[in-house]
N, C-alpha and C positions, 0 to 999 in steps of 0.2 A: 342577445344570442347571436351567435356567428352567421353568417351567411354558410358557412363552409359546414356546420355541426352534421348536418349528416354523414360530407366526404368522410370529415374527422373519426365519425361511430362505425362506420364502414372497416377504413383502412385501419384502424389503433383496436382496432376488436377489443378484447377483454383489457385492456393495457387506457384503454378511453377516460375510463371512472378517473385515475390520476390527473389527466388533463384538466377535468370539466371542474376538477376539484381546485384549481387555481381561480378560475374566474377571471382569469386573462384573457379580455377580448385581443388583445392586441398581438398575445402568442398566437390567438387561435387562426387567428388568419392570416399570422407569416406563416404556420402550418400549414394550413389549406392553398392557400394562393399556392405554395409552391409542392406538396404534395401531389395538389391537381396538375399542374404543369408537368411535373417530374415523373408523374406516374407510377408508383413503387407498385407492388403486389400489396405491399400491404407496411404495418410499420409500428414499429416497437415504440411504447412512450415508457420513459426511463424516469424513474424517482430516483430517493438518496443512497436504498438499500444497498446492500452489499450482493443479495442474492440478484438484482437485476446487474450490475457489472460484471457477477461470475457468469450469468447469459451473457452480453458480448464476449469477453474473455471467451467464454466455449465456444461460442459460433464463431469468431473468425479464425479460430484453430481449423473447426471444423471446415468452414468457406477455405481452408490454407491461404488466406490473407497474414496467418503466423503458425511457423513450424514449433512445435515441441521441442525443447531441448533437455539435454540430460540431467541438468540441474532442476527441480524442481521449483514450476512458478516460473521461469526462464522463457522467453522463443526471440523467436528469429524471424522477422519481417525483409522482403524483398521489393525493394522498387523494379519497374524496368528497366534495362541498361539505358535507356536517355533519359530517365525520369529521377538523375538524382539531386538533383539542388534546383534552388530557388530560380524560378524561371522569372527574370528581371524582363526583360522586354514583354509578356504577356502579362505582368502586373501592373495595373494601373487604376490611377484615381478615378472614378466617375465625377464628372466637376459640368455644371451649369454652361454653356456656349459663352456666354457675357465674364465669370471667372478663369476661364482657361488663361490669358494672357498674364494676371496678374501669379499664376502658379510656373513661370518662368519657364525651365528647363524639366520642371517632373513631369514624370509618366503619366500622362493626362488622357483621357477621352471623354470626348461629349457627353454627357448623359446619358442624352433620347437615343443615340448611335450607339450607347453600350446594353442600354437596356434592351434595343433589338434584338440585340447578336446575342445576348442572356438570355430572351424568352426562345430562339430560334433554335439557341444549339442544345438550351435544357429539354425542351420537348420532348418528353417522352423517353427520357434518359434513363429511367429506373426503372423501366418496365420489366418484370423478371426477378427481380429484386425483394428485398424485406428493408427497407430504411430504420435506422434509430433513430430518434428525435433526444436527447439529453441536455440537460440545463447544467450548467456552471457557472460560478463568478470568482470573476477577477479580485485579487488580493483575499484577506481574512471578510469574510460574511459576516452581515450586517454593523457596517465598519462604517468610518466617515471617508474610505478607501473604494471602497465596493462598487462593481459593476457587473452587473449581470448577465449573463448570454447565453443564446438557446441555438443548439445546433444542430439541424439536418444532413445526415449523412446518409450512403449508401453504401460508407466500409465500416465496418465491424472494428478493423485495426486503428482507423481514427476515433471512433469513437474510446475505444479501449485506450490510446496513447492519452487521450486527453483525462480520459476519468485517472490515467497517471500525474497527471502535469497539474491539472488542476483543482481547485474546488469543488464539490459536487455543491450544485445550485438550488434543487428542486426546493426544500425547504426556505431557503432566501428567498425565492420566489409569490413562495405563501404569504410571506411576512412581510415585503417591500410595500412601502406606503406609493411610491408612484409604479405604479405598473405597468406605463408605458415606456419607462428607462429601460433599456437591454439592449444588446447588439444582438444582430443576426445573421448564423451566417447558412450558408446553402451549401452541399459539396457533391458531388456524384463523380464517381472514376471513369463514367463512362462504360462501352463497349470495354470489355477483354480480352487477351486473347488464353490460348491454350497454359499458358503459364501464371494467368489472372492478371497479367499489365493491361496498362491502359492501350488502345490501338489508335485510339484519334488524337496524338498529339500534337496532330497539326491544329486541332482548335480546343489546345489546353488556354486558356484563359482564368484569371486570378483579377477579378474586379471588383473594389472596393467603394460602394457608395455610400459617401464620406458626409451628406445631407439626410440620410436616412440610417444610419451605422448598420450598413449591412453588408458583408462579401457574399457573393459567387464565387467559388471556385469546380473548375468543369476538367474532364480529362487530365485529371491529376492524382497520384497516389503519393509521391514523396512528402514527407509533415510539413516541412517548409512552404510547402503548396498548399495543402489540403489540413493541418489542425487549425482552426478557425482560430480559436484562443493563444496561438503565437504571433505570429508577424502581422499577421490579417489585425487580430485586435490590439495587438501595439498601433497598427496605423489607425486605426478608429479611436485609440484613445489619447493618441497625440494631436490629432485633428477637435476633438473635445477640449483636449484639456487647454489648446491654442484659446478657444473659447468661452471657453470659465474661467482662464487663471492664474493654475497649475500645472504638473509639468508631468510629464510621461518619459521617459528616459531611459537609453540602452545600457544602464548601468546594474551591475550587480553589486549586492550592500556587505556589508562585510563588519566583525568586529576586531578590533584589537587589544587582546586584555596585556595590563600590564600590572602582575601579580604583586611586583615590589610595593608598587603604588597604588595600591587595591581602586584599579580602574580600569572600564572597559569603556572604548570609544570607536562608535562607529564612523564607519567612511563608506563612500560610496563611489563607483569608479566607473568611466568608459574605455575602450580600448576596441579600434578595428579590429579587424578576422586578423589572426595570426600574431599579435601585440601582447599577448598576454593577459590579459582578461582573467580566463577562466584558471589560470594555475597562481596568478596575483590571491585571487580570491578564495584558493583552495592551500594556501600558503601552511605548511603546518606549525602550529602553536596556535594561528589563529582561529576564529569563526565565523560561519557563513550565515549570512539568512535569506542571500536569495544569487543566484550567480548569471541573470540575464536580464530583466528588466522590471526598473523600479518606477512606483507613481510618487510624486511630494505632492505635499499638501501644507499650508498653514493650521497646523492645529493647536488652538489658542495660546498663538506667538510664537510659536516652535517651529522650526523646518525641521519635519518628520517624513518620512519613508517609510512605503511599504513594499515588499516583496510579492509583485503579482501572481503569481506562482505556487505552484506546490511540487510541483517535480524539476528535473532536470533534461534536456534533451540537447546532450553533448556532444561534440566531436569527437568521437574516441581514437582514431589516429594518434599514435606517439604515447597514449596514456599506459602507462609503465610502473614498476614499483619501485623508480627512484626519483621521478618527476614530479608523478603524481599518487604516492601511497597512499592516499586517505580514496579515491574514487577506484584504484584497483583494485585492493581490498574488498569493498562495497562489490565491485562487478565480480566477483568470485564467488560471493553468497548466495543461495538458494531462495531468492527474494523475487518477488513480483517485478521484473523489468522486460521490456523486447531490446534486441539489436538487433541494427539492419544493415546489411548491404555487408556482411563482413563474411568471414570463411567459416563455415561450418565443417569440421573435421570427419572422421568418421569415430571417432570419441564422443559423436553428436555433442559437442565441445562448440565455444566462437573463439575467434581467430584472427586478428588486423595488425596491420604496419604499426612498428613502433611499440609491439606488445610486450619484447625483455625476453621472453619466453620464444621457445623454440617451434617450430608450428608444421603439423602434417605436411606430406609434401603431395597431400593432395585432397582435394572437397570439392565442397562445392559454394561457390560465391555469389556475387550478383550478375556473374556473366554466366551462370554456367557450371558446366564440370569442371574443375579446375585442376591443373598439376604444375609442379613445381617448375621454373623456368618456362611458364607460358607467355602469352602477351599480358596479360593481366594482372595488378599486383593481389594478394590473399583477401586485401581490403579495398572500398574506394578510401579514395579520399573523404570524400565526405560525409563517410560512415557515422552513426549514429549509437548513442545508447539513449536509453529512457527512463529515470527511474523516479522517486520519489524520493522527497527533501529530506525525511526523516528517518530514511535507510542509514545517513550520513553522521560519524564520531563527532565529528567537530561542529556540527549545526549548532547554533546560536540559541537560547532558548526564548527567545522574544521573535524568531521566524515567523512566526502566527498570532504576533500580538496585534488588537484589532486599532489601536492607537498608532502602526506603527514602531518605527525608532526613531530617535533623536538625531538626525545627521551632527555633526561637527566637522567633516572636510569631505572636500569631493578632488578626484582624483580624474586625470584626463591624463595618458599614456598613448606614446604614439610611436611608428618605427622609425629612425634613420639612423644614419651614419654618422656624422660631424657636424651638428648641429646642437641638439637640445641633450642639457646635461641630465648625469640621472637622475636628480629630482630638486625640485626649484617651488617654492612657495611665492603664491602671487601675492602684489600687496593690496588688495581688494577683489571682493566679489565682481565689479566688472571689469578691470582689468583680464582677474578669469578666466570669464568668460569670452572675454575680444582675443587676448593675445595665448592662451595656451586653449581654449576650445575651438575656437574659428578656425585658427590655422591649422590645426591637428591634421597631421600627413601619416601615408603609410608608405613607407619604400620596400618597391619591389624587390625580389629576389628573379636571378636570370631561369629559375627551375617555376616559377608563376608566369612568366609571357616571353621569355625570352631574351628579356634584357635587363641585365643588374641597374638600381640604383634610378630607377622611377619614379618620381614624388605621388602618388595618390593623394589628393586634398578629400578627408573623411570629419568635415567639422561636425564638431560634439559624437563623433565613431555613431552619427545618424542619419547620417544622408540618405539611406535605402528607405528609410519609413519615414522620413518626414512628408507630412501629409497637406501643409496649409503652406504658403511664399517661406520663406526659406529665412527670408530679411525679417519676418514678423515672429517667427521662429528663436529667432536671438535678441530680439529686441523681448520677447518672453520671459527669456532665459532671463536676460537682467534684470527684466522688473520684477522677476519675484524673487530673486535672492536680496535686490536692495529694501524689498520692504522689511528686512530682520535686520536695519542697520548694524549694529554692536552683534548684535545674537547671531550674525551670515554663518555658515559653516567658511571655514579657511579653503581656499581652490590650491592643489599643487597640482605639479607636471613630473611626468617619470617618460624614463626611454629605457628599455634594457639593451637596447643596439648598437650601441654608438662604440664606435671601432678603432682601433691604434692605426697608426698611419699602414700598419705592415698586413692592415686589412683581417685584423681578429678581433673578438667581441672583447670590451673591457674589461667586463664582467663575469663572473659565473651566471647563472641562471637562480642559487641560493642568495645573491646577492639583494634581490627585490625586500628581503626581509627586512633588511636592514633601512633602504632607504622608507619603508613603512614605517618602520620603528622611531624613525627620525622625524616624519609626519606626524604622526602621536603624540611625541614630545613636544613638536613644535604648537600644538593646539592649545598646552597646560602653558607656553611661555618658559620650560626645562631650556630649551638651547638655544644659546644665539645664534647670529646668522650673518654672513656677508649680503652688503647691500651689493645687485648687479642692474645691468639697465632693464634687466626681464621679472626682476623680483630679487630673492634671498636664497643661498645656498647654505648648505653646512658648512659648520668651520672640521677641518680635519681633524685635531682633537676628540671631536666627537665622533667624528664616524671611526676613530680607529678604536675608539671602547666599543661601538656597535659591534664594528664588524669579529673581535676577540668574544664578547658575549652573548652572542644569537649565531658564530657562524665557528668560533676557534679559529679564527685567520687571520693573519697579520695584514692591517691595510698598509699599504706601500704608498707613501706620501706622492711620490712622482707620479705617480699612478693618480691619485688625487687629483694635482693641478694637471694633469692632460683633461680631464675626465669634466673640470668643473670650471675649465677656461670658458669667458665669453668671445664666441667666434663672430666679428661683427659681419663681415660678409656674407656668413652664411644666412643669418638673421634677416638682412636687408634681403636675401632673393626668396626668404621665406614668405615676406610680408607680400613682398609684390606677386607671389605667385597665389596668396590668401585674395588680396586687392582682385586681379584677373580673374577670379576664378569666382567671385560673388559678383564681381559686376556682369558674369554672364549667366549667372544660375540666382542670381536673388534680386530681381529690380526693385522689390522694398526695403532691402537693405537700408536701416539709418545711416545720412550720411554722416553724422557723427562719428559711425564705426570706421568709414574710411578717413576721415582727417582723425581720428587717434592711431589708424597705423600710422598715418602720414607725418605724424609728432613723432612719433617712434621710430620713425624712417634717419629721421632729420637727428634725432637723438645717437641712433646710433652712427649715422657719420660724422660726425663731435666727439663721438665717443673714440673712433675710429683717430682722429687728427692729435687727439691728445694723447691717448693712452696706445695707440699701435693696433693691427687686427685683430689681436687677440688676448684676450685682459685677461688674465691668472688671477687667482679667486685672492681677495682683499686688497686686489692693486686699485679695484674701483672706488676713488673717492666723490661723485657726482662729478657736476660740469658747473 
């Protein structure tokens, strides 16, 4: 019996019997511990039902935590104007005083000095309040995928966005043979003010203790901050999976059917903010089964994927109905989603940059009244939509299978200019992982900081959640793709960036189709390939039947070898800039990893003396 059963019988009134019904010593009193601390009035316990999600749903309309919109099942959630993305400097690791040094350069704080400032500034935070308490897990339930999580909140709208995004857990819960597995997380927004934002953001804090799998997060309403089951348990399950394994991964999974050849083959893909990611994955003819983050696992001998997820919580910026028709279609239906942060018209309509469509010249937004030609644009940037996977034409029909999918190639996409060609198959799992994940970069645009042409080093597009040393982190990565010797999924590399000397993109944006398509093929052994000193490209040949039957467009051969030369200089300051940048952010780095650039360093100035700067696709015969 809990120490806590009575706060429990108190505060969860008629809603109790649910709880007691688990027989979860270990819920009850992350409940209580922080229930008592937090002080709610009182506090909802949430089973699997539908009629307990249509209570959230109603209350935080009701609380105006979400506005009504004219579509039915539709609203409109508002952050406050500083509270819209992921606040990076007040997230951080809880980590032991004795491991702090070996977690290099990540967002680290002591423990005992976190757990102060946690008990100090929760106190008493919810007082005035009704808390939900609700259960979810991670991936398909009772899977060899599964993990499950319980979450205290004091908004209505996270609880609501999650019971969109994910699994409803209560029942998993029942059935779990260890009942002390779950994460936990804690969240209160804090004081409000007249418009229900947070008022203390001077101590918004996002703390993840990474020895006990549980977040805090405090004076926070944006999801980024505050849905437990996003980023929070990506980094608790990356930090696990560092110690079991297996691998936790910023990637969305994807299938490619290929009708001719009555074949569907999944891949799986990283890509920084801005790189393509989510319109790779939304690609039409293809399907989707999960578009943000996948767990692997060995499942007897397979490298299989699962889709953690069950909703989507997208950038809606730019998403249009020629970029992206399968998700703006879907945002047009009268279907259970929230958006946030974007323009509410007086058509009680929503409303954001990049929408195609022509948009009131006046509402109201996340600053505010708004009119046309203000300081502010209709949308933020980093506006948001919410919906669920299965709203979606093109979903995959294995999205919920509890085995997983089968990977067979994994994709790593990154931005520049004149460097990486658009797409390049490595010749090994760790190659892979060293030379197209490690170094993965994002270049700036002058409209992100001010200055064009920026390298951002975003190895494996995971830097913001990696949770354990950074060096132990990729030494992971390769040990478990090489435990599948023959069976590895195939690694390539894509860029859609890379630019003619006159400074315009090579490519269309339709173009990515193709070099998938080319991926596909290359998995079954369909197309040959030029050897280069990074891996294998296409031969022209082929991509000009691609690009004629997935696109009607003439590929232009010149067009080709600009596209698909190897640039050795560029190469060389790629690496050294990969080298610098682990030697200050990873000190367990194997040195291994560095004397294989360091081979490849030496390689390409060889390559450079024989063959010239820059190699055009089949001039490379080895050295």
């Amino acid at each position: 019996m809990s120490k806590y059963e009575a706060l429990l019988q108190e505060k969860l009134g008629d809603t109790f019997p649910k709880l007691a019904a688990l027989k979860n010593e270990k819920l009850n009193d992350f409940l209580g511990e922080y229930i008592e601390l937090c002080n709610p009035d009182s506090v909802y316990f949430c089973d699997d039902s539908d009629a307990d999600a249509e209570y959230i749903r109603q209350r935080s309309k009701k609380l105006g935590e979400e506005k009504q919109l004219a579509r039915e099942n539709v609203t409109m959630h508002y952050d406050g104007i500083n509270d819209q993305a992921r606040d990076k400097g007040n997230t951080k690791y809880m980590v032991p005083a004795e491991k702090l040094a070996a977690m290099g350069k990540l967002n680290c704080i002591d423990t005992n000095e976190a757990k102060a400032e946690v008990r100090s500034i929760m106190k008493d935070m919810m007082v005035g309040k009704k808390a939900i308490a609700k259960l979810f897990c991670e991936c398909p339930t009772h899977s060899p995928f599964s993990i499950a999580c319980a979450q205290l909140t004091d908004s209505c709208y996270v609880a609501h966005s999650e019971d969109i995004l994910y699994r409803r857990g209560y029942q998993h819960f029942m059935d779990m043979e260890d009942k002390d597995d779950f994460f936990r997380f804690c969240h209160s927004a804090g004081q409000l003010d007249e418009n229900g934002c947070c008022v203390n953001l001077d101590k918004r804090r996002i703390y993840q203790d990474l020895d006990n799998n549980m977040v805090f997060s405090m004076n926070a309403q944006y999801a980024g901050n505050t849905v437990g089951l996003k980023k929070h348990s990506m980094r608790l399950a990356i930090n696990k999976s560092g110690q079991e394994g297996w691998l936790c991964e910023h990637m969305f999974i994807m299938s490619i059917p290929n009708e001719a050849k009555a074949r569907s083959t999944y891949m799986v893909g990283a890509f920084p903010s801005a790189c393509g990611k989510t319109s790779t994955a939304m690609i039409p003819g293809e399907k989707i089964v999960g578009d943000d983050i996948a767990y692997f696992k060995n499942i007897n001998g397979e490298f299989r994927a699962a889709n953690v997820e069950r909703g989507i919580f997208g950038i809606i910026k730019d998403v249009n109905p020629n970029d992206d028709p399968v998700i703006f279609r879907t945002l047009q239906e009268p279907k259970e989603m929230i958006f946030s942060n974007i323009l509410t018209g007086p058509d009680n309509l929503p409303y954001w940059q990049g929408m195609g469509v022509d948009a009131p010249s006046e509402g109201v937004n996340f600053a505010g009244e708004w009119k046309e030609g203000g300081k502010t644009p209709i949308s933020h940037g980093n506006a948001r939509y919410t919906m669920r996977m299965e709203y979606l034409e093109n979903l995959d029909p294995a999205w919920d299978n509890k085995e997983g999918v089968k990977v067979q190639s994994v994709l790593y996409g990154g931005r520049d200019s004149d460097t990486t060609v658009p797409c390049e198959e490595s010749c090994c799992w760790e190659d892979g992982i060293i030379m197209k994940a490690c170094p993965l970069e994002s270049e700036t645009t002058s409209a992100t900081i001010g200055q064009e042409g920026v390298r951002v080093p975003q190895p494996m597009a995971n830097l913001d959640f990696i949770t354990y040393p950074i060096g132990d982190y990729v030494k992971n990565n390769i040990d478990f793709g090489n435990q599948f010797g023959e069976n590895c999924p195939k690694v390539f590399s894509t860029n859609y960036f890379l630019r003619t000397p006159e400074g315009q993109f090579c490519t269309s944006k339709l173009a990515k189709k193709v070099w998938l398509h080319w991926f596909e093929g290359r998995v079954y052994g369909d197309y040959e390939a030029y050897e280069t000193p990074t891996g294998f490209i296409p031969k022209y040949e082929d991509l000009k039947v691609l690009f004629k039957e997935l696109l009607d467009e003439d590929y232009c051969e010149a067009d080709y070898t600009y596209q698909f030369s190897f640039r050795c200089d560029a190469w060389v300051a790629k690496l050294e800039r990969a080298k610098a940048f682990f030697a200050d952010m990873a000190p367990t780095l194997p040195q291994s990893v560095y004397d294989y650039w360091d081979k490849k360093i030496a390689q390409f100035e060889a390559v450079k003396a024989k063959y010239g700067a820059e190699v055009k696709p089949g001039e490379y015969k080895g050295l």
